[in-house]
C-alpha positions in Angstrom: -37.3 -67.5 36.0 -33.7 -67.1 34.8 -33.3 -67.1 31.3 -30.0 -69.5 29.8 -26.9 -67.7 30.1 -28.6 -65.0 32.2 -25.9 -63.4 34.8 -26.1 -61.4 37.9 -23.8 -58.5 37.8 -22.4 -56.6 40.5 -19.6 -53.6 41.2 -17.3 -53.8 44.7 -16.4 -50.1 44.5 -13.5 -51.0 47.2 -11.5 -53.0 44.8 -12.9 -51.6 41.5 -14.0 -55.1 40.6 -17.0 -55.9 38.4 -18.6 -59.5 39.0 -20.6 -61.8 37.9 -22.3 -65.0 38.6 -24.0 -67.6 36.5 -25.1 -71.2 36.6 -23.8 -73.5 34.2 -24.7 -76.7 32.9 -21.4 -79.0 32.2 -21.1 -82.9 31.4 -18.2 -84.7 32.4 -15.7 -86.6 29.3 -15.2 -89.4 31.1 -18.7 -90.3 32.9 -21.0 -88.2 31.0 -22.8 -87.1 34.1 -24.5 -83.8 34.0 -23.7 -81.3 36.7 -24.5 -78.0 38.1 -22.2 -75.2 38.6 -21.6 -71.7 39.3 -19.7 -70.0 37.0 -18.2 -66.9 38.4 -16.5 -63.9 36.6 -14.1 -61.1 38.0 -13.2 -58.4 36.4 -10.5 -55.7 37.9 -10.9 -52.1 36.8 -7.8 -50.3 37.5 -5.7 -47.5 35.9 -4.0 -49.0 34.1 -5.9 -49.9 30.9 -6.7 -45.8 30.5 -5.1 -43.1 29.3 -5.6 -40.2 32.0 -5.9 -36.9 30.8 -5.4 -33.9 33.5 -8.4 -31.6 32.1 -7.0 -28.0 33.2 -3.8 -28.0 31.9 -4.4 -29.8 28.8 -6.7 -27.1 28.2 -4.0 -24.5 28.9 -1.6 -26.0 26.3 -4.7 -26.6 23.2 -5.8 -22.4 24.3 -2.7 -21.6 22.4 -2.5 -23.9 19.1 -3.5 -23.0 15.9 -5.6 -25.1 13.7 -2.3 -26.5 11.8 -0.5 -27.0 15.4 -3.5 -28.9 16.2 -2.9 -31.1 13.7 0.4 -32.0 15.1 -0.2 -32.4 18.3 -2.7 -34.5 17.8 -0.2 -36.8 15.5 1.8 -36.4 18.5 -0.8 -37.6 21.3 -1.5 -40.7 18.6 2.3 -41.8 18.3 2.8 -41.2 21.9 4.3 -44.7 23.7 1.9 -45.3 26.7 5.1 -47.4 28.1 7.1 -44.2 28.9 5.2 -41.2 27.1 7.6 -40.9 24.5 7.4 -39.2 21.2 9.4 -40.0 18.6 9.9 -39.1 15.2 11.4 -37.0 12.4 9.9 -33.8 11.4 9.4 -35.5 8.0 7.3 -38.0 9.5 5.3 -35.2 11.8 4.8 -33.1 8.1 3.2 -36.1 6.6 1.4 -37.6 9.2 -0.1 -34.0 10.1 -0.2 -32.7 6.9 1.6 -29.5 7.4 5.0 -27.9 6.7 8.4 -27.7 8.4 7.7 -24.5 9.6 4.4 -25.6 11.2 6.2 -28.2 12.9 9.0 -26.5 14.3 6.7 -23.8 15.7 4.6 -26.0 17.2 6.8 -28.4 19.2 9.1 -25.1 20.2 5.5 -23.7 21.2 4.3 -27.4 23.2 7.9 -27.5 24.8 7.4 -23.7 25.7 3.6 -24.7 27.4 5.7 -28.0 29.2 3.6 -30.2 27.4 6.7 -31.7 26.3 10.8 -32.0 26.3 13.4 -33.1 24.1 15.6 -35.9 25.4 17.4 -36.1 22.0 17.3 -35.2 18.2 13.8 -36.9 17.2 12.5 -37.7 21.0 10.3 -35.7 23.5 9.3 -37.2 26.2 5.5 -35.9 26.8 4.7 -34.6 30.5 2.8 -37.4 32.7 1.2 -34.0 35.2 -0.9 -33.5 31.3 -1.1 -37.4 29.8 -0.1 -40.6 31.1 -1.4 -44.4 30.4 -1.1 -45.7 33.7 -1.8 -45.8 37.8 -0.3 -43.4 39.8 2.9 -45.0 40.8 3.8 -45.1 36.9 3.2 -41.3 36.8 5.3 -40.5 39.6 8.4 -42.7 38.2 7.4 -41.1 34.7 7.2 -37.8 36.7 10.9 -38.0 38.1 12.4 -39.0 34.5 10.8 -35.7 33.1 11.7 -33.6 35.6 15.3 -35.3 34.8 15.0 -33.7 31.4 16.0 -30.2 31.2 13.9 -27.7 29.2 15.2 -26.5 26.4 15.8 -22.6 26.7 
């Protein structure tokens, strides 16, 4: 016997779809007659709605932080913009939001640049490599890919 609101669930691994399927009870405004239906429910899982992180070489690039770089490259994977993995800020705004001084912060993004976790389009933007992070499918991380190859390391 199926409980009130009870729904059947079901995956379709082919289009990474979750489904589900229940029966509803709704009265019609105008008539007031009472009528059966089946209520179904898709929802697509794609991509796009996750940040991916590429395991190995995010690894590489954390092997070689301190615990104060840490701290700001974790400010700097919190302010990243998922639109087009960039990074901005002042190194006033890194110091406070990480908690650490100048020194710490110039070290570390000379250190995350060095690792090509990161480049510097301009004073106060880096645009954060999308082979390491990116919040998208993979047609977003190959136009992301082309724009950061674009950029040219800083030497």
């Amino acid at each position: 016997m199926k409980r009130k609101n009870e729904r059947t669930m079901g995956y379709l691994e082919e289009s990474s779809t979750l489904v589900g399927q229940r029966t509803r009870k709704l009265v019609d405004q105008e008539t007031g007659e009472v009528m059966q239906v089946n209520q179904v429910t898709k929802l697509a899982y794609g991509s796009k709605n996750f940040w991916k992180l590429y395991m190995r070489e995010l690894i590489a690039v954390l092997k070689g932080l301190s615990d104060k770089q840490y701290k700001v490259f974790v400010y700097i994977l919190e302010h990243t913009k998922p639109g087009d993995n960039r990074f901005t800020a002042t190194y006033q705004e890194i110091m406070k939001g990480a908690g650490c001084c100048r020194q710490t912060v110039a070290s570390t993004l000379k250190k995350l640049q060095k690792a090509n976790f990161m480049r510097k389009v301009q004073t106060g933007v880096w645009m954060v490599n999308p082979d390491i992070i990116v919040k998208g499918n993979d047609h977003k991380r190959n136009m992301l890919l082309s724009e950061y190859r674009a950029v040219k390391p800083e030497k």
